[in-house]
LOROTI-15309 format. One line per 4 residues: number of its first residue (from 0); their letters; for each residue x, y, z of C-alpha. Coordinates in steps of 0.5 Angstrom, whole numbers, padded with zeros to 4 digits. Example, Ala and Ser with C-alpha at 12.3 -4.5 7.8 and 13.67 -1.06 7.14 Angstrom:
REM residues 2
0 = as = 0025 -0009 0016  0027 -0002 0014
END
This chain:
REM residues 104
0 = xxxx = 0258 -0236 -0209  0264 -0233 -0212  0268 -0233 -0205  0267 -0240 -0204
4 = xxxx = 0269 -0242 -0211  0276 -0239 -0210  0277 -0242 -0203  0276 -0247 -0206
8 = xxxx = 0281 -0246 -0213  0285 -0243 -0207  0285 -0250 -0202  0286 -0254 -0208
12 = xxxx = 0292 -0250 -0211  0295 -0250 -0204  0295 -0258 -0204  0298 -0259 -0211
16 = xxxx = 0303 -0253 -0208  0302 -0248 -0214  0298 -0243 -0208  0301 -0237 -0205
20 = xxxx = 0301 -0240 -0198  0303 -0247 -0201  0310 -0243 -0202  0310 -0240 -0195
24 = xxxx = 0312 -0245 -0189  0308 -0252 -0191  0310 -0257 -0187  0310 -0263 -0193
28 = xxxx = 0309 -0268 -0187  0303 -0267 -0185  0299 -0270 -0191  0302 -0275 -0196
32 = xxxx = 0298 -0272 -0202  0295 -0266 -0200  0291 -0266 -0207  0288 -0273 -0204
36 = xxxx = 0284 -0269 -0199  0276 -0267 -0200  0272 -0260 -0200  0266 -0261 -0196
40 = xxxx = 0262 -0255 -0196  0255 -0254 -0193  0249 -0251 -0195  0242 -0248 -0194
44 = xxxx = 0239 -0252 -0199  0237 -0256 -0206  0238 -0249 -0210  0244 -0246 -0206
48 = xxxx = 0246 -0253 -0208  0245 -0254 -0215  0248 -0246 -0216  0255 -0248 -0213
52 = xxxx = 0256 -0255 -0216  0254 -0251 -0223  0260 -0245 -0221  0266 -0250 -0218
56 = xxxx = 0264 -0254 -0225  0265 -0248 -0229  0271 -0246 -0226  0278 -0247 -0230
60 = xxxx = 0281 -0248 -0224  0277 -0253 -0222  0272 -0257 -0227  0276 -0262 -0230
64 = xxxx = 0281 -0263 -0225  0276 -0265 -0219  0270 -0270 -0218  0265 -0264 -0216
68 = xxxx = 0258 -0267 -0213  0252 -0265 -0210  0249 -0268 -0204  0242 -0267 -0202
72 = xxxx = 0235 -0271 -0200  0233 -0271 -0209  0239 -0276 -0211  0238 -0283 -0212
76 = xxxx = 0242 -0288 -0209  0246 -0289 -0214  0248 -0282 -0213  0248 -0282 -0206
80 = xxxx = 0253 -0288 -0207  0258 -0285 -0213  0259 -0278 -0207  0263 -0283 -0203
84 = xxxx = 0266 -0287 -0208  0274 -0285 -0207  0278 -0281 -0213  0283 -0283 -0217
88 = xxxx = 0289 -0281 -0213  0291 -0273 -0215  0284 -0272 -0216  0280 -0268 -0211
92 = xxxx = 0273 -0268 -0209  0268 -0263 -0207  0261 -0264 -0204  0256 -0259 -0204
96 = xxxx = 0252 -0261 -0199  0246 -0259 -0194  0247 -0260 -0187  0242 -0267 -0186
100 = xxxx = 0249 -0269 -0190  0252 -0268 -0183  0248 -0274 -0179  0247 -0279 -0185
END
């Protein structure tokens, strides 16, 4: 879980431009507001999912910065509806999810 937290910090400071790599060769034309782009992560199962939403969120890189949800078959629909709802623009969002995700 740790790996994936700080890709995920790293991925996130690379688009607002603070990260190592978004101080190298960044071409700032491929993406108008990479701070708008989502993190997608795939994940075996509910309990992998539940322990990686509690980390990012835990995360003083991440927690209060990006919309962070869980994706998976035990959510309501309204919850399910609020993982595809847009961000307020700077925000980024991040979904752990299980990989039956893929194909709904």
């Amino acid at each position: 879980y740790e790996l994936i937290v700080k890709l995920c910090e790293t991925i996130h400071a690379d688009g607002l431009g603070v990260g190592a790599s978004a101080q190298q060769d960044h071409d700032p034309g491929i993406v108008d507001d990479a701070a708008a782009g989502a993190i997608l992560v795939f994940l075996p199962g509910l309990a992998e999912i539940q322990t990686l939403v509690e980390r990012l969120r835990a995360s003083e890189v991440l927690g209060e910065k990006c919309r962070i949800h869980g994706l998976h078959s035990a959510l309501s629909s309204t919850e399910q509806t609020a993982v595809f709802e847009r961000p307020a623009r700077g925000v980024r969002k991040i979904v752990a999810a299980t990989n039956i995700a893929e194909t709904s």
